[in-house]
C-alpha positions in Angstrom: 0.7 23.4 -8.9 1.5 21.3 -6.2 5.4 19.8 -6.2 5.4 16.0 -5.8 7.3 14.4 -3.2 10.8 13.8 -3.2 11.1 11.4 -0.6 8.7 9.7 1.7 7.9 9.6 5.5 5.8 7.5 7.1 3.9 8.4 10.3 5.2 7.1 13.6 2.5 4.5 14.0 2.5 3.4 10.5 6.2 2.7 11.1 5.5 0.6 13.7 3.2 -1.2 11.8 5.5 -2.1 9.2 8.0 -2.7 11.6 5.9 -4.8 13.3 4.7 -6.4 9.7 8.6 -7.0 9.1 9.2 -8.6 12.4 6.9 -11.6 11.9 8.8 -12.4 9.0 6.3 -11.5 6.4 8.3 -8.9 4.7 11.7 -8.3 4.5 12.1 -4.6 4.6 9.7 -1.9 5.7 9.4 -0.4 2.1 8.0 -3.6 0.8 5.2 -3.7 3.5 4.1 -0.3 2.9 3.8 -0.9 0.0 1.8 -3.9 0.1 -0.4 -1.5 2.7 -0.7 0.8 -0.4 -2.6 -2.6 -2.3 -4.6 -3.3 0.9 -5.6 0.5 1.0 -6.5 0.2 -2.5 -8.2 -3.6 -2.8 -10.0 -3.1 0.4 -10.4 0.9 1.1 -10.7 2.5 -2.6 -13.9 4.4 -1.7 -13.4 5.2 1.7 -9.4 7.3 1.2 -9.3 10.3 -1.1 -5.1 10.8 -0.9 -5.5 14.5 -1.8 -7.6 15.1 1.0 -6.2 12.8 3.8 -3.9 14.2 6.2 -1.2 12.4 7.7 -0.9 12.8 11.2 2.9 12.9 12.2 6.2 12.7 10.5 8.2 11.0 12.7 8.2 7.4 10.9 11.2 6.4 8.6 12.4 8.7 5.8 12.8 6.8 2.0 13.8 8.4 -1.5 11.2 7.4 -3.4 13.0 5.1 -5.5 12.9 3.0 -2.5 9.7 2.5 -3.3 9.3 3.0 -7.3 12.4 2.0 -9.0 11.4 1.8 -12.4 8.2 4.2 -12.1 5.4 1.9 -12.3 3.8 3.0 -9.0 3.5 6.4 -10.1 1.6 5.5 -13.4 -0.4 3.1 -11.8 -1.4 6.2 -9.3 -2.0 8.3 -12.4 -4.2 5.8 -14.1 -6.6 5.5 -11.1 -6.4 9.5 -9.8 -6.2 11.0 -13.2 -6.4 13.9 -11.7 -3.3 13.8 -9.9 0.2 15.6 -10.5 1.7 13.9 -7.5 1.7 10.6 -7.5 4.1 10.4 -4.5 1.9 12.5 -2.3 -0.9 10.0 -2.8 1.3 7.0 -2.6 2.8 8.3 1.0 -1.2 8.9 1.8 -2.0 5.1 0.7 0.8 3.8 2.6 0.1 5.9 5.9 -3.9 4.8 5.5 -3.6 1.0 4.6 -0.8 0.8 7.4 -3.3 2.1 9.8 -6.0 0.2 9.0 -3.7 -3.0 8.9 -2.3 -1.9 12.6 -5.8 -1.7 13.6 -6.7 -4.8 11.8 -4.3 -6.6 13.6 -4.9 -5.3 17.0 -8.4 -6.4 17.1 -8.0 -9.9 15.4 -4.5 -10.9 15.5 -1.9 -11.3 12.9 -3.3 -13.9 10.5 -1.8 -14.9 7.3 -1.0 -12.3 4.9 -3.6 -14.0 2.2 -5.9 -13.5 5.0 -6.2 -9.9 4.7 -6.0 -9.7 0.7 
């Protein structure tokens, strides 16, 4: 069995995206735009990512504890309720993060920063 993450790294360019997210004055702190990446991956991308499968391309973004990002343990049983299947809910939420920052830098490269409604 596969041992869950401890602490989470993002890729470089998902960094810069929530760096980037952070800068505009959206979010105050990096954590809290990955995480909202994680509920873009998930509203917008839920079909298209399979976390046990995706693979992140670097490692050289920001390193958080995971408490950083799940204080009180929500996110993990939230992850468990929608990938049953999974025994490492951190794995998948670092894969969510990486893949909806990604698709947000992207996003935003082609159109523009909009609002933040405007990409829920």
């Amino acid at each position: 069995m596969a041992e869950d993450l401890v602490n989470i790294r993002l890729s470089l360019y998902a960094n810069q995206v929530a760096e980037r997210l952070v800068g505009t004055g959206y979010f105050d702190f990096t954590t809290t735009a990955a995480k909202f990446a994680l509920a873009y991956a998930l509203k917008n991308h839920f079909n298209e990512i399979k976390p046990m499968e995706y693979e992140i391309s670097d490692t050289g973004g920001s390193n958080y504890n995971v408490g950083s990002f799940d204080s009180d343990g929500q996110l993990a049983l939230l992850l468990k309720s929608l990938y049953p299947e999974t025994t490492t809910p951190y794995l998948y939420a670092r894969a969510l993060m990486v893949f909806g920052l990604t698709k947000l830098g992207k996003r935003i490269d082609q159109e523009g920063l909009q609002s933040i409604s405007s990409l829920l």
